[in-house]
C-alpha positions in Angstrom: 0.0 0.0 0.0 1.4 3.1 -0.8 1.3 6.4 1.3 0.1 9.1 -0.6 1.6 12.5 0.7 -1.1 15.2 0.1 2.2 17.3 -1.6 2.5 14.5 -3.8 -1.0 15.1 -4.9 -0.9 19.0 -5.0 2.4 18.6 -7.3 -0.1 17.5 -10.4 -1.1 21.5 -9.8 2.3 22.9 -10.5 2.6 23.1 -14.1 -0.3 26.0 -15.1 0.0 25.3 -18.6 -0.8 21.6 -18.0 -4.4 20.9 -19.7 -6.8 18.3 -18.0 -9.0 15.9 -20.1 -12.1 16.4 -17.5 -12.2 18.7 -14.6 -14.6 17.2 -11.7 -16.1 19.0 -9.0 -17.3 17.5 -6.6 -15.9 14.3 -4.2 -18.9 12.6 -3.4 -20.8 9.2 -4.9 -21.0 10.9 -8.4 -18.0 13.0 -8.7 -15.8 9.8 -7.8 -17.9 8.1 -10.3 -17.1 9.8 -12.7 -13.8 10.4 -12.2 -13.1 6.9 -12.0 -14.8 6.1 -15.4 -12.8 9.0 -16.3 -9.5 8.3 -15.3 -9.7 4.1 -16.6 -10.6 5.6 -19.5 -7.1 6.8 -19.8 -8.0 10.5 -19.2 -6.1 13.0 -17.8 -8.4 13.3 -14.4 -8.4 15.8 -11.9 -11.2 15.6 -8.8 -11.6 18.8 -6.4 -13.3 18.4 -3.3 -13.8 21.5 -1.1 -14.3 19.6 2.0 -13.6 15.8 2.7 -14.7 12.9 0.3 -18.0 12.1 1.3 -18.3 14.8 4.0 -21.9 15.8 2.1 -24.7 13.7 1.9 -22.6 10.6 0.5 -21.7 9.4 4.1 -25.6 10.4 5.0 -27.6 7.6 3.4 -29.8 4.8 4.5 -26.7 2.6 4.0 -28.6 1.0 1.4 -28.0 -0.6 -2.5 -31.2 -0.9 -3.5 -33.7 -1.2 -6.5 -35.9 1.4 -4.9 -39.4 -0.5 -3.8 -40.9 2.5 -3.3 -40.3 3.3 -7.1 -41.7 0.3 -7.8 -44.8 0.9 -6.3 -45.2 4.0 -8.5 -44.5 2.3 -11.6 -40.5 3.3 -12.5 -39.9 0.1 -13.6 -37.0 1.2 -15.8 -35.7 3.0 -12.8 -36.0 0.2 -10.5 -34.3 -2.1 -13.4 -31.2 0.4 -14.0 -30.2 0.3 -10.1 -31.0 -3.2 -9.4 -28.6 -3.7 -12.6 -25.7 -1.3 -10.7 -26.9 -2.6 -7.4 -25.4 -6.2 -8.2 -22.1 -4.5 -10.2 -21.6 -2.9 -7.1 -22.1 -6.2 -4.8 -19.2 -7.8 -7.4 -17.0 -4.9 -7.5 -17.3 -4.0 -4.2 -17.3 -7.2 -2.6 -16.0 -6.6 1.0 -18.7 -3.6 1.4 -22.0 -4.7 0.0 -23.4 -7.3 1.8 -27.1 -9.0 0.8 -29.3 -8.3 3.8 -33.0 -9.6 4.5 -35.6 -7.5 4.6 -39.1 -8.0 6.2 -42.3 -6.4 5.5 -44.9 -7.1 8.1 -48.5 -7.5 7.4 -51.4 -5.9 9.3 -54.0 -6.5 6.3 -55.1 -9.9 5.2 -53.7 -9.1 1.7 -50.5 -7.8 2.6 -48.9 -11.1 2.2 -50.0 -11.8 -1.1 -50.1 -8.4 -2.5 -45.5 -7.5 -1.7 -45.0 -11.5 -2.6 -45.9 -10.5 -6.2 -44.7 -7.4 -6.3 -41.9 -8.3 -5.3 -41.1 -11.6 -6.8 -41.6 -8.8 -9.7 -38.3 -6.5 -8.3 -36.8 -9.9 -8.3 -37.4 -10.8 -11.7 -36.1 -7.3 -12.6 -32.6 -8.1 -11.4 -32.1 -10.9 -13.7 -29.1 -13.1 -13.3 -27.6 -10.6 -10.5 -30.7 -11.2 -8.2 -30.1 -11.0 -4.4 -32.6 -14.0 -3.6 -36.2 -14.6 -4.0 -39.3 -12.6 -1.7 -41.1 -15.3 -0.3 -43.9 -15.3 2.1 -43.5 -16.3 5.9 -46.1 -16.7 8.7 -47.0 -15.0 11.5 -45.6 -17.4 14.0 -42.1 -17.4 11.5 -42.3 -13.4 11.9 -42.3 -13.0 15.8 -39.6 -15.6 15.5 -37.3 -13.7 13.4 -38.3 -10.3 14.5 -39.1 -10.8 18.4 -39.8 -6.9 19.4 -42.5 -7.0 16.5 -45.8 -5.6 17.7 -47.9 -8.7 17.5 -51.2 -7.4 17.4 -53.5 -7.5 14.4 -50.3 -9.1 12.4 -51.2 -11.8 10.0 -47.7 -12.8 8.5 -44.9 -11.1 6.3 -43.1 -11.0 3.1 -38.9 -11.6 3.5 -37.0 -10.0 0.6 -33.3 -9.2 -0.2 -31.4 -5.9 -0.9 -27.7 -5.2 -0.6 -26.9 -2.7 2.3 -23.1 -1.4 2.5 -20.7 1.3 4.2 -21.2 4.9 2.0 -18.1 6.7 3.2 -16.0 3.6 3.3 -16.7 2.8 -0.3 -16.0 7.1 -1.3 -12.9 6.4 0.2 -11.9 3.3 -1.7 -13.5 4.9 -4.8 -10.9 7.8 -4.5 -7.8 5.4 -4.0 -9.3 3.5 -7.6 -9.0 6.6 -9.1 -5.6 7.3 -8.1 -4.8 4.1 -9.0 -6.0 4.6 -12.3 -4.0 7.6 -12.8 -6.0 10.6 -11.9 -5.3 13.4 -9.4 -7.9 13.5 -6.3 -8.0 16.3 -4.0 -10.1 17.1 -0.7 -10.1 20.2 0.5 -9.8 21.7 -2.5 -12.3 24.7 -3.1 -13.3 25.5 -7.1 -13.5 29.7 -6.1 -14.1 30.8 -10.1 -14.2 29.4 -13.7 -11.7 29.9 -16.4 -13.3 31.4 -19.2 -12.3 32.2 -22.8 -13.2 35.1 -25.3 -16.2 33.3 -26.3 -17.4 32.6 -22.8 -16.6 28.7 -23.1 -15.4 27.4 -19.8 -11.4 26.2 -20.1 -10.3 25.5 -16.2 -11.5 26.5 -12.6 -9.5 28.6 -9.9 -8.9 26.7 -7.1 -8.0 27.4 -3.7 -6.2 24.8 -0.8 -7.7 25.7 2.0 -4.8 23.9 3.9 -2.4 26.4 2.6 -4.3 29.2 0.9 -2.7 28.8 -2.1 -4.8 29.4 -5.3 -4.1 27.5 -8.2 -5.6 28.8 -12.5 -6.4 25.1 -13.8 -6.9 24.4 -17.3 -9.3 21.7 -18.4 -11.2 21.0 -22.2 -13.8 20.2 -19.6 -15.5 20.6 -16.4 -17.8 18.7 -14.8 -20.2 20.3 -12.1 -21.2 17.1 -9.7 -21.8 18.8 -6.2 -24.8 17.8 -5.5 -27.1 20.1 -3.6 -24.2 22.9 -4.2 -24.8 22.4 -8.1 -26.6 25.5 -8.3 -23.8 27.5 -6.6 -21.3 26.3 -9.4 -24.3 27.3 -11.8 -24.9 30.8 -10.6 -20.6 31.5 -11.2 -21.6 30.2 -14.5 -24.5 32.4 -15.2 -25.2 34.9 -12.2 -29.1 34.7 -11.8 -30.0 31.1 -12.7 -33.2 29.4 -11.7 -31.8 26.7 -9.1 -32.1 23.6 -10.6 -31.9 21.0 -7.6 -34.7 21.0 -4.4 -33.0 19.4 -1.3 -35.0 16.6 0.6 -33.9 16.2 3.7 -33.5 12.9 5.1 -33.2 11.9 9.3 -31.6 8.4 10.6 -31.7 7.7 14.5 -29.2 5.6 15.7 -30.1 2.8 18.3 -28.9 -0.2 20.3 -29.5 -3.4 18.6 -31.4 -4.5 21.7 -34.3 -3.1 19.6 -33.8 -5.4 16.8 -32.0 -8.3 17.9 -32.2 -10.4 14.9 -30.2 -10.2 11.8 -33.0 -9.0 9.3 -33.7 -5.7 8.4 -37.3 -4.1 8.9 -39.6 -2.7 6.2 -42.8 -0.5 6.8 -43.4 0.5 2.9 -45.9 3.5 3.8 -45.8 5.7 6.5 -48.1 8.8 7.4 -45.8 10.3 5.1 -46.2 8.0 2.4 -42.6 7.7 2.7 -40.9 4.0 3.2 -39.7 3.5 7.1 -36.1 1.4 7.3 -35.2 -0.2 10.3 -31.5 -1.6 9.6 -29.1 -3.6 11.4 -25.3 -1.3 10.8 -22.0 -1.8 12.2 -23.8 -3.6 15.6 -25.9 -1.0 15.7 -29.5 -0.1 14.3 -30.1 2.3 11.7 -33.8 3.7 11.8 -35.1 6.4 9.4 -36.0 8.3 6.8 -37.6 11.2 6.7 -38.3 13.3 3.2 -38.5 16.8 4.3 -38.4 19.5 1.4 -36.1 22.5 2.3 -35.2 25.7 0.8 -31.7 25.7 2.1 -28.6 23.5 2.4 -25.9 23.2 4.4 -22.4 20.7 4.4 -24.0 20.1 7.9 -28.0 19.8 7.8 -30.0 19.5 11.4 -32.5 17.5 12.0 -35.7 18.8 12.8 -37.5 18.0 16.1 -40.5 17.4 14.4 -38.5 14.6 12.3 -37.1 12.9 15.1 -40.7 12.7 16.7 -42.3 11.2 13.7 -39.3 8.4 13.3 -39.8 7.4 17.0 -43.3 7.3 16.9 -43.8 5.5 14.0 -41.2 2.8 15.4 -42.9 2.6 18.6 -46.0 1.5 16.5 -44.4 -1.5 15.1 -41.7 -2.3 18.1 -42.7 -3.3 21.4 -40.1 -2.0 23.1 -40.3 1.2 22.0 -37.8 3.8 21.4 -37.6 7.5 23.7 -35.3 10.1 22.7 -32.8 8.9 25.7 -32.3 5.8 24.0 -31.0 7.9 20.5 -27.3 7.3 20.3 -26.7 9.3 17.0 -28.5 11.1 14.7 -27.6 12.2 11.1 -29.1 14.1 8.8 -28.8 14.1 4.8 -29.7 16.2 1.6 -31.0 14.6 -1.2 -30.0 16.3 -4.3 -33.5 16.2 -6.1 -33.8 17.0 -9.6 -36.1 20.3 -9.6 -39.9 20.0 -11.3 -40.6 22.5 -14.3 -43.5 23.4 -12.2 -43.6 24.5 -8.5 -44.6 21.4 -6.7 -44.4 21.5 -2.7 -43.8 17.7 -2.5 -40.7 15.5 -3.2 -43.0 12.4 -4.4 -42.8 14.9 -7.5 -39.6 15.3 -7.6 -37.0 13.0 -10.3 -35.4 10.2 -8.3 -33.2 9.7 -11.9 -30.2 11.6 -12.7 -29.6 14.0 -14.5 -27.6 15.4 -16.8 -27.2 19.2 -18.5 -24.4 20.8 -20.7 -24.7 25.1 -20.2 -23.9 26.9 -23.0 -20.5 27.4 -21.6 -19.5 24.3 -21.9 -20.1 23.4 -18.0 -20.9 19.9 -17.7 -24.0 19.2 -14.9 -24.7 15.7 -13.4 -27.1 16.0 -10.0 -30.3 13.7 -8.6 -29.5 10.1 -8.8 -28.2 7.7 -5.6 -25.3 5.8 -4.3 -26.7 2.6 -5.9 -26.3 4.3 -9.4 -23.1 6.1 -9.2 -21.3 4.3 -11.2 -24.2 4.5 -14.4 -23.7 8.5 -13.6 -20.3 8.3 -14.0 -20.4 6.6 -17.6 -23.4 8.7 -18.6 -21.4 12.2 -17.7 -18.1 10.5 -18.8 -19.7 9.9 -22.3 -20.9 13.4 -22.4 -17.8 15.1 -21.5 -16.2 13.3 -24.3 -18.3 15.1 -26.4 -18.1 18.4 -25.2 -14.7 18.6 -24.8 -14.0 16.8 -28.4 -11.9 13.9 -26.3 -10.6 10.5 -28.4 -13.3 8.0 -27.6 -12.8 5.7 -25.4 -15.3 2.8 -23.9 -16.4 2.8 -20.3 -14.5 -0.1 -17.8 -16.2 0.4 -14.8 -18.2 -2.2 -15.3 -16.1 -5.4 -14.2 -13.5 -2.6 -12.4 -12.9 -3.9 -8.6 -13.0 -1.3 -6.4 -10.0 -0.5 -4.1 -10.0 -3.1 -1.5 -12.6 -5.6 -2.7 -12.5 -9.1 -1.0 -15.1 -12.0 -1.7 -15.8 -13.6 1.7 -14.8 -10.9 4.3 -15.3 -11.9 7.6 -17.6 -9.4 9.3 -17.2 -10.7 12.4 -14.4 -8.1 13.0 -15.1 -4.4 12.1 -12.1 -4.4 10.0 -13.7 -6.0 7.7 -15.0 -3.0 5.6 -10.7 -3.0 4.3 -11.4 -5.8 2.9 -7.8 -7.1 1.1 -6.3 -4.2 3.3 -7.2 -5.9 6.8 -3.9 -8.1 6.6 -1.9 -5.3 5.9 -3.5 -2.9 8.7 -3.4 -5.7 11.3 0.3 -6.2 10.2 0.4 -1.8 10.6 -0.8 -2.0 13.8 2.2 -4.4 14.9 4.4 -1.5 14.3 3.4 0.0 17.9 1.6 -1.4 21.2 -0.3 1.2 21.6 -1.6 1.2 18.1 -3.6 -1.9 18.9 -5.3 0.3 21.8 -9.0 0.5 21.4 -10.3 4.3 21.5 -13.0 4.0 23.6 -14.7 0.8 25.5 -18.2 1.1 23.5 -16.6 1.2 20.0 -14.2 -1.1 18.2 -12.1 0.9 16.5 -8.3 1.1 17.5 -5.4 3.6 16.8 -4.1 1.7 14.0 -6.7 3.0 12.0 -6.4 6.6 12.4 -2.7 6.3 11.6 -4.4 4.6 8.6 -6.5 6.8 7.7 -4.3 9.5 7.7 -1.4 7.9 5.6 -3.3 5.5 2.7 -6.7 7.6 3.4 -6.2 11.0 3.1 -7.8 12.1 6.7 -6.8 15.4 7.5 -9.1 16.0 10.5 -10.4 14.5 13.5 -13.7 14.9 11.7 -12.6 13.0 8.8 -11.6 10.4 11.0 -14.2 9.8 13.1 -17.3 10.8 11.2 -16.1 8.8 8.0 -13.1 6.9 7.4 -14.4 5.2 11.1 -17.9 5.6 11.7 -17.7 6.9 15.2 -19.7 9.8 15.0 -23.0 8.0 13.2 -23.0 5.3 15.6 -22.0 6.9 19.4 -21.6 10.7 19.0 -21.0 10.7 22.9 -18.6 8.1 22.3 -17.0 10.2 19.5 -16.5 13.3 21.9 -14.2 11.1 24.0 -12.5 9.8 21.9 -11.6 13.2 20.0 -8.1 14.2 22.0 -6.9 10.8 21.5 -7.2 11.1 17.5 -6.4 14.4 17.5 -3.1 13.7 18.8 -2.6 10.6 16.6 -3.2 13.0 13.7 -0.9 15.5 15.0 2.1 13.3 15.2 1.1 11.8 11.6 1.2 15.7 10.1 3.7 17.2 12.5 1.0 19.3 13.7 0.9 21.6 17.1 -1.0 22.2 20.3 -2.5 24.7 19.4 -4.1 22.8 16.2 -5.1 19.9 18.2 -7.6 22.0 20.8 -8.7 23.4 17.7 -9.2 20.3 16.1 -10.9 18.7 19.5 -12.7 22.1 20.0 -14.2 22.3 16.3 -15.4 18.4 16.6 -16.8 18.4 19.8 -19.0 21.3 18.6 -19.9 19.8 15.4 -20.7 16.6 17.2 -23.4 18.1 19.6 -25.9 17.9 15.7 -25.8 14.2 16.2 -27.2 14.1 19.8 -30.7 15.2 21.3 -29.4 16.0 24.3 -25.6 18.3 24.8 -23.0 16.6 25.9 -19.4 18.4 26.7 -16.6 16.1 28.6 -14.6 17.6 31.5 -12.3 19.8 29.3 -14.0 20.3 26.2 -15.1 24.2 24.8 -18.2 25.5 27.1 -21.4 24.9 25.6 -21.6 27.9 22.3 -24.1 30.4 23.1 
């Protein structure tokens, strides 16, 4: 494995009359699709990220790779079809991350049973040869066995079916160590502050600024590629001040809980809410993943909040279908996402109305815009803008290999009994890592698995730069324990600090900034003995 020095990276930058195949802004599911299709294409790629891989609302999903039921249900079957399609490319590709996990539907109507076994032997059927299993009916009794907090009353049976759930941020991470292995030039914290024009107001490069340094870099490109997802229309607007907006942000809400809630190993599905929205309940990293909401916003943020009102309903529509039912003390994380919706033509006040599908528009400038779309199709966005910027910016055609392209890291047969399992064919070469030094075996904190190997990881084959970046993605700390987190901030923070030759002074501003940050993912404040007062 080798360590990748962010100077080594930032060198690529040097040259200013060095010309870029394809510019992509943007590190999240889609800009790392595309410039991975991108770079095994044999272009010359070059990926800006103004914050952390990932840091938006890639590591915010439902930790899903899925078809979409829901869509389903409305009748996108060639929607449904294209991500069950990239849902088992993913599974093969990405074998140590997507993992096929059982889902059950229970039934409260005496036609429940019959009416999600069709429809989804149907989602089956759609998946072809890279099928996850079969739906199949089960009874009552076989329900309360698999599911023993199930609210019993009025239930006639259920319907089991399969989906692939996996890690989001851990597969952004390998995704951007593919693409450097194919040759291209990735870059977090890397902030696109202007666009290169020429006389004819066709786009040429970006200006770009390091925000560890300050340093602003001209970049030339024959094309850019505008994949930011709910920031697309800020890009936009530098393009052509006074553009209608063309994404609406959703905003989706996960509570974190013990597994004591769900004890089993399948995953729960209520397919309509009072929302009409579908209601997850997912086993995750020992933990239990419950959520989503779909709230329409006006604003976004790189740090959305969740909204009381959202937290209320996802406990209380748990507590319907759990007997042990879940209280805001019992919330051990909470995370909040924006969904980068296509915008309707027309004003619509609902995100039922909004495009689930991706999509894809060229300015007149030249400025290449991919948005909407989900994890589970990233890798079809890629080709699709990839394709597209080859004609734009008049490149030598080249096919797509993303296909049958493994993904950094990608292991058939991991075993998940360990957490390191999400390195998959890394995990022998960490454990051997964290022979280097005792106290790199240490755990950092009792309630979590993670030891300090894995910041020292992070940091050297990862690209962490932050205690943020490590515990909020390249572990997932923050999602799953955010008290736990807090603690275990000044031990990473000095890990870090010896990694980057950092000071004092940077680490209580690096334990300061997260243990702020961290007080989004609880219901309830929590500052340590030692950590910043509580901000006014």
């Amino acid at each position: 494995m080798e360590h990748i020095p962010r100077s080594k990276l930032t060198a690529a930058l040097n040259n200013p009359e060095k010309v870029w195949d394809v510019i992509i802004v943007g590190g999240g599911a889609t800009g790392l699709g595309a410039a991975l299709d991108a770079a095994s294409r044999g272009y010359q790629t070059l990926l800006l990220e103004q914050a952390d891989f990932a840091k938006g609302t890639s590591s915010r999903s439902t930790k899903l790779v899925h078809g979409g039921v829901r869509y389903l249900a409305q009748g996108n079957i060639s929607l449904v079809r294209e991500a069950l399609n990239e849902r088992g490319l993913l599974s093969k590709n990405a074998a140590h991350l997507v993992t096929n996990q059982s889902f059950i539907i229970p039934n409260y109507e005496w036609w429940g049973g019959l009416f999600y076994t069709i429809g989804l032997s149907l989602y089956d059927l759609l998946a072809g040869r890279l099928g996850f299993g079969r739906a199949k009916h089960i009874s009552k009794k076989q329900v309360i066995a698999r599911l023993p907090n199930i609210q019993q009353k009025g239930l006639y049976g259920g319907v089991v079916y399969h989906d692939g759930q996996f890690d989001d941020s851990r597969l952004a991470i390998n995704l951007a160590q593919t693409c450097i292995e194919q040759g291209a030039t990735v870059l977090n914290y890397f902030q696109v502050v202007n666009l290169i024009k020429d006389s004819q107001g066709n786009i040429t490069g970006v200006v770009a600024t390091d925000a560890e340094t300050g340093e602003t870099y001209p970049i030339k490109g024959k094309t850019v590629v505008n994949a930011t997802g709910v920031f697309v229309d800020e890009l936009l607007t530098m393009d052509k001040p006074g553009k209608k907006p063309m994404v609406r942000p959703s905003q989706g809400v996960h509570l974190v809980l013990s597994r004591s809630f769900m004890p089993g190993g399948d995953a729960l599905m209520i397919p309509a809410t009072d929302d009409g929205r579908v209601l997850f309940a997912v086993p995750w990293h020992d933990k239990l993943v419950v959520g989503t909401t779909d709230t329409p916003l006006d604003n976004h943020s790189l740090e959305p909040a969740a909204l009381p009102e959202e937290i209320d309903f996802i406990l209380r529509t748990a507590g319907r279908y759990l007997t042990k039912q879940p209280a805001k003390a019992d919330v051990l994380s909470v995370f909040a996402g924006l969904r980068p919706l296509a915008a309707p033509e027309k004003d619509s006040s609902t995100t039922k109305e909004i495009s689930r599908s991706h999509k894809l528009v060229v300015s007149g400038s030249g400025l290449i815009t991919i948005t909407g779309g989900k994890w589970t199709t990233y890798r079809k966005m890629g080709e699709d803008t990839i394709d597209r910027a080859i004609v734009v910016g008049k490149l030598n055609p080249s096919p797509c290999k993303t296909r049958d392209l493994p993904i950094h890291g990608s292991m058939a047969g991991v075993d998940s009994s360990s957490h390191l399992y999400v390195y998959g064919s890394d995990e022998a070469a960490l454990l051997q890592f964290a022979g280097e030094d005792a106290a790199w075996k240490e755990k950092l904190h009792p309630r979590l698995p993670y030891i300090a190997a894995e910041v020292v990881w992070g940091v050297r084959y990862e690209m962490a730069r932050t205690v943020e970046d490590i515990l909020a993605r390249r572990v997932r700390a923050l999602f799953l324990d955010a008290r736990a987190a807090i603690d275990m901030a000044p031990t990473v923070a000095a890990l870090i600090a010896a990694e980057l030759n950092k000071d004092a002074a940077w680490k209580k501003e690096q334990i300061d900034t997260f243990t702020l940050l961290a007080q989004a993912y609880l219901l309830e404040p929590y500052f340590p003995a030692g950590s910043p007062a509580t901000p006014i």
